[in-house]
N, C-alpha and C positions, 0 to 999 in steps of 0.2 A: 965417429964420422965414417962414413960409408965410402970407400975411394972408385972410381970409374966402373972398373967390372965387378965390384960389388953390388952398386948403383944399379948397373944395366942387367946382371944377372937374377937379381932383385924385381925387375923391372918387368923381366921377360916374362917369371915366374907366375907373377901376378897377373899380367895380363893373360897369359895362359889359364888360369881358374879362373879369370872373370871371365872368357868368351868360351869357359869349357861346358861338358854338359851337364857338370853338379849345380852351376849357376842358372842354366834354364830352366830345371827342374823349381829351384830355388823360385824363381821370379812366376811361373806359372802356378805353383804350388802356393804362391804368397798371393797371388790373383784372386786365386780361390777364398783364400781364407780373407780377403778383405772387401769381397763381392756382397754377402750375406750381411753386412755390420749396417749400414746406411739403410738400409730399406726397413729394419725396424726400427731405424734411428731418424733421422735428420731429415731424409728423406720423405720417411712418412707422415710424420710432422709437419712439414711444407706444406703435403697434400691435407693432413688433420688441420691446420690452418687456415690453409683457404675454404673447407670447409665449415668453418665459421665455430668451431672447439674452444674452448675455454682454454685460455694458458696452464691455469693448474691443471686439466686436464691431460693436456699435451705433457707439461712435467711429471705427472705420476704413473706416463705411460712409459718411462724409462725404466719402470718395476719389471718390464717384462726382459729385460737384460738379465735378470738376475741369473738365470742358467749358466752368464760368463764368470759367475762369481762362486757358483757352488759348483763347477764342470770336478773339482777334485774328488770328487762324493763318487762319481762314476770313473774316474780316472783308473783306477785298480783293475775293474774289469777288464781297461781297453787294456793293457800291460799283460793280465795275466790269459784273457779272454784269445784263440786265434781264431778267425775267422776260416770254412770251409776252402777259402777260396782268395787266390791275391798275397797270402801272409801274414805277419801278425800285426803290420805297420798298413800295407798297401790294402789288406782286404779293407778293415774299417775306415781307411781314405774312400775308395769305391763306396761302402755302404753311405756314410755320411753325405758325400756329392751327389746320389742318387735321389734322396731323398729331401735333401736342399732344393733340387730344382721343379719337387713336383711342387714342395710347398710353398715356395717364393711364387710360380705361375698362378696359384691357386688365389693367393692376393687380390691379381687381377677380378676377379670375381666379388670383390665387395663394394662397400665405399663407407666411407669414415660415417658422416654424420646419421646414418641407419642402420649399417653394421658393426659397431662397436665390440659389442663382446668374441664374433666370429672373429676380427681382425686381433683379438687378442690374444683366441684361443690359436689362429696360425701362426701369428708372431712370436706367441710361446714354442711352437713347433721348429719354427724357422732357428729360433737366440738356443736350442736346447740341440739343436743336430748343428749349427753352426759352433757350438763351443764344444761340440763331443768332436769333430771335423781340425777343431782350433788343438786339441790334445794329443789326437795322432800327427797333427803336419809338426807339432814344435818340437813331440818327439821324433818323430822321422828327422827333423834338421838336425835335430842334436847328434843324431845316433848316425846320419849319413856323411856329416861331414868331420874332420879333423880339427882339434882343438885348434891352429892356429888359423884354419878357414874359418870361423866363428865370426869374424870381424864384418870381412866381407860379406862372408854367407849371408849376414843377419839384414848385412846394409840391402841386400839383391831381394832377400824375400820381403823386407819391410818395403822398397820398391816397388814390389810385385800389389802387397798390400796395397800399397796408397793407391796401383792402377785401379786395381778393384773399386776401392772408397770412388775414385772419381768417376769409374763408371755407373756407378751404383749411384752418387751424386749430381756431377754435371750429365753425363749421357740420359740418367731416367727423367731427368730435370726438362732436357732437350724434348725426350720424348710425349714427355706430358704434355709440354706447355703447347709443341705444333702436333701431337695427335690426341693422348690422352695418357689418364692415369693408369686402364687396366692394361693398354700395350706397353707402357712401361717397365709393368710388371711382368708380363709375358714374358718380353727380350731380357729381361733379367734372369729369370729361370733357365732358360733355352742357353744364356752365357755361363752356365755352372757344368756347361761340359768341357770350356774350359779346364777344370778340375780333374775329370772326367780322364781326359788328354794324357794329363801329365801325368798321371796316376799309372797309367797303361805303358807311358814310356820308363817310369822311376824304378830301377833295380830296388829290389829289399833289404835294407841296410842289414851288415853282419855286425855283431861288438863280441867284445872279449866277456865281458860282464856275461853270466846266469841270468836269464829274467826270472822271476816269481816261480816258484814252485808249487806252491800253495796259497791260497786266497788271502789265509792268515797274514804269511809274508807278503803279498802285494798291499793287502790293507795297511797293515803296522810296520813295514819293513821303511817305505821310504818317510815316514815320522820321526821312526824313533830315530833312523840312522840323520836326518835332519837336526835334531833336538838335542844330540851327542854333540854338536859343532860346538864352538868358543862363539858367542855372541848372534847367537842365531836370531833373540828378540830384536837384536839392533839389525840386523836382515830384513825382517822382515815387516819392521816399524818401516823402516827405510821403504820398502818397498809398498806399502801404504799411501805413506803421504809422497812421495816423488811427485806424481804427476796430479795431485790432488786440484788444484787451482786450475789448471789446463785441461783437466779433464770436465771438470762445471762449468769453464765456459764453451765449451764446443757442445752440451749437453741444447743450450739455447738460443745458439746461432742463427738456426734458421726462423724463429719466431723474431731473433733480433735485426733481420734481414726483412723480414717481414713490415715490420715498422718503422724499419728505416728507407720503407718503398722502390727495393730493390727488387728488380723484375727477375723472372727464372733462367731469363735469356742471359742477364746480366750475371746475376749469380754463376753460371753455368759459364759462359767465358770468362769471368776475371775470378771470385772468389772460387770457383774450384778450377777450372783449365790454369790461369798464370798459378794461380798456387801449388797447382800440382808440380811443373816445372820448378818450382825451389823448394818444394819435397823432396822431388829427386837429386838435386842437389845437395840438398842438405844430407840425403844419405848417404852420397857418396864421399863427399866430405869426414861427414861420422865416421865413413870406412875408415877413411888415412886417420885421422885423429885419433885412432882407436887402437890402431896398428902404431903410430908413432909414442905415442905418451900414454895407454893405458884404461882400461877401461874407466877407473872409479876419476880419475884427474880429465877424464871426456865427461863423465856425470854432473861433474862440478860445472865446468863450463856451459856445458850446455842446460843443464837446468836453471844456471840465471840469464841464458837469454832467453828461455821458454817464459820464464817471471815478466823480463822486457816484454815479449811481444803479448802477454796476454791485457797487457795494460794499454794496447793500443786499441784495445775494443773499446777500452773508455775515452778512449780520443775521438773516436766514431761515436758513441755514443754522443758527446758533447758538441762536436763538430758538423753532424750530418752526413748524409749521403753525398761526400766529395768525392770524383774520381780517384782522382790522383789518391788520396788518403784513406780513398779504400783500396786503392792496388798495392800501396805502400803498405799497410797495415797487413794485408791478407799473404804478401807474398816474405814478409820477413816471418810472421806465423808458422807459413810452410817449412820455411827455408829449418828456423827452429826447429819446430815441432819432428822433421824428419832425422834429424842430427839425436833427440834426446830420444825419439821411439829406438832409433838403432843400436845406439850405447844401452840402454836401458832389457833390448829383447837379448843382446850377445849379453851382458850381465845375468841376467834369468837363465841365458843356457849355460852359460859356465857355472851355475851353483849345483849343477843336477848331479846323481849318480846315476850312472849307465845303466845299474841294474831296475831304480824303477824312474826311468825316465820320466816317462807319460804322466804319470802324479807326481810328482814334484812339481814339474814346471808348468803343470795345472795347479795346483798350490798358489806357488808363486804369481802366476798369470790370473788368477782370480780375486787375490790379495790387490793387484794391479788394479783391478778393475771394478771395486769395490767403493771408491770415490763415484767411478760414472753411473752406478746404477745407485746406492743408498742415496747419497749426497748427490747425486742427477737429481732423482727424486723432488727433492725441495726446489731445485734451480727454479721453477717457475712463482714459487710463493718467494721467493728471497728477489727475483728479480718486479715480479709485481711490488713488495712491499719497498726495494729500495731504490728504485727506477734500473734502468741499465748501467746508467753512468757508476752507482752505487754497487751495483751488483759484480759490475766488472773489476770495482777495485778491491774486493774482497775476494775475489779470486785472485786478484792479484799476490794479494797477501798470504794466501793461504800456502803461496810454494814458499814460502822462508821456510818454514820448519824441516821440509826435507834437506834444504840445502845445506841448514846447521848441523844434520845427520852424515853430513859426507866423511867429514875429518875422524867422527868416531868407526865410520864404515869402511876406510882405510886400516887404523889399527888392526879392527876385526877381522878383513882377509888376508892381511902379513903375519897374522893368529893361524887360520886357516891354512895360509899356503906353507907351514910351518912343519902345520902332521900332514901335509903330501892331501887333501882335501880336494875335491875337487872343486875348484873356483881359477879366476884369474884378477890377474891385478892391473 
């Protein structure tokens, strides 16, 4: 128990890093990287929807995420690769932001039901400099803040994230619906200097770790030293299925929105603006939670209220377009949803070694996201063939098996933190 000036001196400290400048950096830098994910997602979808696309189609257009899933392939370079210019962390931040906003503006310039293949081959462009962008910011967090700012850190850029998601969301939503789809995409572009911003104000992180010396070692270095762990399959099973269930229903959201004759206007104030507010909550929360009891005893919790709230889709499903019960449904989602990304991305950076940051936790964060784009994929054949209500509750189901993984995922890093490893508990 923590006695008064403990408490307060506790108190001060914290507050002190969260209104410091590694937390701006943190929340502008998470901006960034949560700008670019909606507009080949959920977003574009809406707009493939109302242009009158096929559901399966809309579903196997998640295949172009795949670059979030294979970004470790190219991870090696950015670790061992330095850029002329910026550093080895900040040049390729610069390079990646640069090149995100010429392609997200260029969007603008299509339209679904005539440009199919163009909008595929940008959106490749976009999911492939958006996940090489996603491998220098998570090594920059790792590598600029201190093992026990990890918590926080994680909760401010996942923050930052979700502002992205809702701009990229509710604001393009806004835009289309009273101007249009290609100004949408415009102001989206033109917002990734954002990125841009912080990248210019962010010192280049120093570590005590060697980086790569040779390609060889950056290829095979952070593998093997990964593979050496005590239960590394159960790592990274674990990190598989976690957020499996949660991630197939958000994959069909907005076709589900769709059918349940919710307007953009509507969408855009309640399902993502009140959402996003118990996002942020939820991250903040995660913080302390995470700081008080631990990261894997936060995973547990919070991944069976991500189970609960994803089973509220089948309420709506069955229920209708009810206010009230869609305010309730969407803002306990957030509220979740933001508590298990946080726990979940400080878990991912506490497994890394310093020396190949970058691949590793491109690794990791691909493994992540290998439900949203393989298993995205089907969401539109599994939700046509077993209505919504059906569909939603098999997503439901699908998060047990991570959660059974927890108790063995315990043993595994008190394993870990055993030989001095890099993880936390």
């Amino acid at each position: 128990m923590h006695t008064p000036d403990q408490s307060s001196s506790w108190l001060g400290n914290f507050l002190t890093l969260l209104f410091g400048p590694k937390m701006l950096i943190m929340l502008l830098t998470g901006f960034s990287s949560g700008l670019p994910l909606l507009l080949t997602g959920s977003t574009l979808k809406w707009w493939m929807a109302e242009e009158g696309l096929e559901l399966t189609t809309i579903g196997l257009f998640g295949l172009v995420g795949l670059p979030y899933t294979l970004k470790f392939l190219w991870a090696p370079f950015m670790d061992k690769m330095i850029p002329p210019f910026g550093g080895r962390r900040r040049g390729w931040m610069l390079i990646t932001q640069v090149v995100l906003m010429g392609a997200i503006a260029s969007l603008s310039f299509t339209k679904p039901s005539i440009h199919l293949t163009t909008i595929v081959a940008l959106s490749l462009l976009v999911t492939f400099f958006s996940a090489s962008q996603d491998i220098v910011l998570d090594a920059y967090r790792r590598e600029h803040l201190r093992d026990e700012e990890l918590g926080i850190g994680s909760s401010i850029f996942v923050n930052g994230y979700r502002i992205g998601n809702l701009t990229s969301g509710a604001v393009a939503l806004l835009l289309a619906d009273f101007l249009s789809w290609p100004t949408a995409y415009i102001v989206m572009g033109v917002l990734m200097s954002v990125g841009i911003v912080a990248t210019l104000l962010a010192p280049e992180p120093t570590i005590e770790a060697s980086p790569p010396t040779s390609f060889q070692e950056a290829f095979t270095g952070p593998f093997l030293e990964f593979c050496q762990r005590p239960g590394w399959m159960t790592i990274l099973l674990f990190i598989l299925l976690y957020k499996i269930g949660d991630s197939m229903a958000s994959e069909m959201l907005s076709p589900f929105w769709v059918d349940l004759e919710v307007s953009k206007s509507t969408a855009a104030g309640i399902v993502k603006t009140f959402g996003f507010a118990a996002s942020i909550a939820g991250g903040f929360i995660a913080g302390l939670v995470v700081y008080r009891w631990g990261i894997i005893s936060s995973l547990l919790i919070f991944g069976f209220l991500q189970m609960i709230s994803t089973a509220g889709f089948a309420l709506l499903a069955i229920f209708g377009n009810h206010l009230s019960l869609l305010t309730a449904v969407i803002a306990f989602e957030n509220l979740t949803g933001g508590m298990g990304t946080t726990a979940f991305v400080a878990f991912m950076a506490s497994l890394t070694d310093k020396r190949f940051t970058a691949t590793q936790y491109a690794l990791l964060s691909s493994i992540m996201g290998i439900p949203r784009v393989l298993a995205g994929s089907i969401t539109g054949v599994l939700a046509t063939g077993l209505g919504w209500t059906g569909f939603f509750i098999v997503c439901t189901l699908l998060a047990i098996p991570g959660l059974l993984l927890i108790p063995y995922l315990r043993r595994v890093m008190n394993m870990t933190a055993s030989q001095n490893l890099p993880v936390s508990s």
